[in-house]
Structures are given as C-alpha cells and as structure tokens.
N, C-alpha and C positions, 0 to 999 in steps of 0.2 A: 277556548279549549282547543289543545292541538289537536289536529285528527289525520293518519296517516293518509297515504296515495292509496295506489294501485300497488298490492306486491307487498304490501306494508314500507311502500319506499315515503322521502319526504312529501311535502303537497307540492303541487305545483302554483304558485301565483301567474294572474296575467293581468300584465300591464296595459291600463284601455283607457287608450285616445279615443276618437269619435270614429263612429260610422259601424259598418255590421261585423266588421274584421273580427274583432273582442270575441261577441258575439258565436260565432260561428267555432269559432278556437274553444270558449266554454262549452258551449254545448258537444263540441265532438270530446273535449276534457270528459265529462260527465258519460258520455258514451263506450267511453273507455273503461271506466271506472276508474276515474280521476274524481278528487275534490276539490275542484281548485277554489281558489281564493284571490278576488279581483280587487287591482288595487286602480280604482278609476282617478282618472289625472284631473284636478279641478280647473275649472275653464274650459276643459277638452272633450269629458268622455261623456254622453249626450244619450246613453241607453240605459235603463231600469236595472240597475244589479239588486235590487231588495231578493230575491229568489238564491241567492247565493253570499256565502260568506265576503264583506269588502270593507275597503278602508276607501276614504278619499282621501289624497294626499298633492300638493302642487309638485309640478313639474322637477324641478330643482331640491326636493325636500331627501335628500340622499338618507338625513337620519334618522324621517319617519320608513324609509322604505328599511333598513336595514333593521328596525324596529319594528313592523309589521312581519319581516321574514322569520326573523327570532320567535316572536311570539303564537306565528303560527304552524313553525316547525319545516318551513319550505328550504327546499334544495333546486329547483328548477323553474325558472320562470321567464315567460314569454313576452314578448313585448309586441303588441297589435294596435292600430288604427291610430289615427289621423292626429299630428300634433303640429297646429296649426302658427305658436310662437314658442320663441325659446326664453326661457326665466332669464331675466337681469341678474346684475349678481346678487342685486340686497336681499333677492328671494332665492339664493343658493343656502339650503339648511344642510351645512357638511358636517361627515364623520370625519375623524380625524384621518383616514386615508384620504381623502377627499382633501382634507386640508394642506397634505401634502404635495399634495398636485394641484392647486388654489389657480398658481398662475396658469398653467397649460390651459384648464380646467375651462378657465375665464377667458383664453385668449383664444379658445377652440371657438365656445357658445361664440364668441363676438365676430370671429372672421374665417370660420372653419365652415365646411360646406355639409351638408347633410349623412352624409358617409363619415366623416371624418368626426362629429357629435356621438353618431350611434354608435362608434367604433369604441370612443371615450366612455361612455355611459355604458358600455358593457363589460369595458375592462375595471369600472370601477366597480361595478355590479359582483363582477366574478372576483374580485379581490375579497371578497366577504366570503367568499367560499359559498355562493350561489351560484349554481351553470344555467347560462343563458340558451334557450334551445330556442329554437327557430319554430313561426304559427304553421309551416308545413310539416314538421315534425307529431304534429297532436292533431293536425287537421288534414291528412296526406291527399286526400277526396277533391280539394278547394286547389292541386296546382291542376295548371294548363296541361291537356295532353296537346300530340302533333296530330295539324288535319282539321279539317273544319268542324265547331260541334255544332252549327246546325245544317240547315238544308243547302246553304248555297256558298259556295266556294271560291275563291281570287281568279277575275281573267287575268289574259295574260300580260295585259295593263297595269292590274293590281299587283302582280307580282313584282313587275320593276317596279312601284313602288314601295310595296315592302322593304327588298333591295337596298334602295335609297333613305328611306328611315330609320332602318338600321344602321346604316353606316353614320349616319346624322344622331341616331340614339348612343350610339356607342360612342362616338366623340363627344358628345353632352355630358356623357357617364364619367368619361375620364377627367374632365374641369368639376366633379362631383358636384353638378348643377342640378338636373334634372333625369329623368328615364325616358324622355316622352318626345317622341318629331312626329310630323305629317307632310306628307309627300303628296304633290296632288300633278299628277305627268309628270313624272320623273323630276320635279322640281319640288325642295324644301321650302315648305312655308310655314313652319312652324315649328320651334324648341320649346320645349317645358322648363321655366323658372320655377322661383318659387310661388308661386299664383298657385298650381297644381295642374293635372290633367284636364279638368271641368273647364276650367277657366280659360285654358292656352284651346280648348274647344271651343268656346265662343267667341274667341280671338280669328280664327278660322272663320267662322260663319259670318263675322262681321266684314274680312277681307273679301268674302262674295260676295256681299251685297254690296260693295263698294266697287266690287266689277274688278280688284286688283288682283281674284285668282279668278279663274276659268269656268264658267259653268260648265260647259260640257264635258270635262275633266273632274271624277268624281273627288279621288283621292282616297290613301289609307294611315290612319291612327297607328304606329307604331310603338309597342313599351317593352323595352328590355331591361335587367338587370346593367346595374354598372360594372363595368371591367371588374372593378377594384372592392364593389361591394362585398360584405359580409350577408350571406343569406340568411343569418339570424334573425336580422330584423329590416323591415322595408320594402320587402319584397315587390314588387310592382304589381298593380291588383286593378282590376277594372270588375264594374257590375251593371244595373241595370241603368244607371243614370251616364254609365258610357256611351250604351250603345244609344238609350235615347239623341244626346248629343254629338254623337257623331253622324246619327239620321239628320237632326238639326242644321250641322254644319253643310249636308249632302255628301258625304263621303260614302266609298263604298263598302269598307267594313274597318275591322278595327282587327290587328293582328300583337300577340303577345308572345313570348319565350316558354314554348312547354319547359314546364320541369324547374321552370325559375319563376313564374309568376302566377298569380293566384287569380283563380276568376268566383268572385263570390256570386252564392244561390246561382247556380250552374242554368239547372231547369229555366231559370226566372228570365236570366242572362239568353238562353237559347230562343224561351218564345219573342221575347223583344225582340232580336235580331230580325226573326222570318217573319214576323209581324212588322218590322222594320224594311226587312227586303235588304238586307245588308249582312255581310260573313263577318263573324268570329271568328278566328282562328290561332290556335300555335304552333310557332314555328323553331324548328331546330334547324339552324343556320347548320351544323355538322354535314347534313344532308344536301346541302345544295347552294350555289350562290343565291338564290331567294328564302332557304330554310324552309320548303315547304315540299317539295317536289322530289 
C-alpha cells in the first residue's frame, strides 16, 4: 500500500549497503516524519529492516528498483552504506533506459572508479523521475563540524600532518581511487584503495611493527571528499571502529572535512576517542593551510 511522506509529499526510499550509515538515515527519516521504505542490497546490507517497510533486491537489478519506486509511490531516495562488489553484467536486470546505455553502463561497472559508478547509477536512478538527495540531507546531525569534538586537539606536528594528507587525499580523489591518506611526520604512508579505510589502517599498523614507519612519530588518519565528487552519495564517514584502529595503528588522531563528511553515533565516536587519547576532528581547509586554525 502506498503511503505518503512528510507534507503529503512522495516516500522516500533508502538504498542500504552494510554498516550503521542506512540505519541512522532511517531513523532521522522517521524522525522527521518521513516513511521511508528500505531497499536492502542483497549480499551487502547486514542490518534488521523487519521494523520498517523493505524490499531486498541485488545490486544491479535496475528493474526491480524502478518497480519497488512505482509501487511504493517514492519520489526521493537515498543511497547509504557500504557496497563492498559491483554486479557482473549477467546480474544487470535493466529497464529499457538502462538498456540504452548497456555499453557505457558495462564499461563504467568494469573500469570506471567509484565516483564515476555512483555518478552513472544516479543519473539512471533520476531518469525515472526519482531525485536522488544526499544521507546529509535527512540526517544534517551525522556531518562533521570544524574544531575538535572531543577533549584533545592536533599539536603542532599533527597539523602538518593533516597538511600533508590532505594534499595526498585530494590527489587520490582526483584518480577517483580512494578519500583516505595517513601522514605520519610529514611523510605519506599510506592511500586508500579499494580495500577501504579499516583495511589501509591495518596496512599502517603492520608497517610499525616492521619498524618501516617511526614509532616515535605518531601520525594522522586523513578523509576528504573528492574533488569531483557528487555529495549525493559516498560521503566519507568514519565511526567507532576508526578511531579504535587508528589507536591500533598508534596514530594521533583522525581528521575529516566539516560539512563534507559524516561521523556516525557522534557521542559513541567522542567517548572512544578520549578513552583512546587521540583527537577527532574537522577540518575546513578555507580557514587555513592546515584547515583547522
């Protein structure tokens, strides 16, 4: 049964890959007074939607999705959390717009970088006459502010690193590789593939123990948006399993883009930190060549 939005406008759908992103998006939906209606991606999305209206559908299934929008009256829908492989083509289920774009379609999923998919999959999304909004848009709570949000702040060490990750993030961004470097004394030692942030962190802590970065040189976790990104969808998001692992790797804290990235269960993210002894923080590059000062 259809059932309006908020406003008597259409529902909102959201699209959920794994992890708490979905999550946090619905429940601030609901808070709103939104009804949204989750379409969990199969093999991917890894959280309990029985509490809410949902369909499961595989990644690539273009003409169950346009079939689940139809039938449930949405006009706006989000796309959140973790999509760990991209569908072959034999598991491409196209609408006939879709089919018109077969090749790009195929040649994107196969050699096209992350930015450049999401790009594709919302211009085919919105050719249906669905708008795609952005999980900051329904969840505004969940972006980064500027300034540290717990108790302890970047020395002046940490700063030129930040500095330096960013500049090493933002050239990753633009090859639309990854959001993610670590700088540990002014020296890069580490870019985000596709592994993800978790991973390229234990890359980091393995290079300590191997004595080939510095211990007495803590280092800091850097994630920015890409250049070129769409802030629709992907935003760069860090939570409690960051900062454990950047405590892990010994670094000194973990710095993200106010206003472009997401720090999920804020509170959660805060006590880890000081209970870690390591700063959160975001940073607007606007403000300074460290974006923080």
């Amino acid at each position: 049964m259809v059932s309006a939005g908020q406003n008597g406008k259409g529902r909102l759908a959201i699209i959920a890959g794994s992890g708490f992103l979905p999550v946090y998006v619905a429940e601030a939906a609901r808070q709103a007074g939104e009804n949204p209606v989750i379409i969990a991606l199969t093999n991917e999305a890894d959280r309990d939607w029985s509490a809410f209206d949902h369909a499961n559908l595989g990644v690539g299934n273009f003409a169950g999705l346009e079939a689940t929008f139809r039938r449930h009256g949405v006009d706006r829908v989000v796309m959140s959390g973790g999509v760990a492989r991209r569908p072959p083509w034999r598991e491409i289920h196209p609408t006939w717009r879709v089919i018109k774009e077969l090749p790009l379609t195929i040649r994107t999923l196969l050699s096209g970088g992350d930015n450049a998919v999401l790009q594709m999959v919302i211009r085919l999304i919105e050719a249906g006459g669905v708008r795609v909004v952005g999980a900051h848009e329904i969840a505004p709570d969940l972006l980064a502010t500027t300034g540290p949000l717990g108790r302890l702040s970047p020395s002046s060490e940490d700063l030129r690193d930040i500095a330096q990750g960013a500049k090493a993030a933002d050239a990753l961004g633009l090859l639309d590789v990854g959001q993610g470097a670590v700088s540990v004394g002014g020296r890069v030692v580490a870019l985000e593939g596709a592994e993800g942030t978790d991973k390229m962190i234990e890359r980091v802590a393995g290079l300590r123990e191997e004595g080939r970065i510095s211990t007495r040189r803590r280092g800091v976790l850097v994630k920015l948006c890409k250049p070129q990104q769409d802030v629709r969808a992907d935003l760069p998001s860090i939570g409690v399993s960051t900062v454990l692992n950047a405590k892990k790797a010994g670094l000194a804290g973990v710095a993200v883009e106010a206003g472009r990235a997401l720090v999920l269960d804020r509170e959660a993210v805060i006590k880890a930190a000081d209970d870690a002894e390591i700063f959160v923080c975001g940073i607007d590059r606007g403000l300074s060549a460290e974006g923080f000062m």
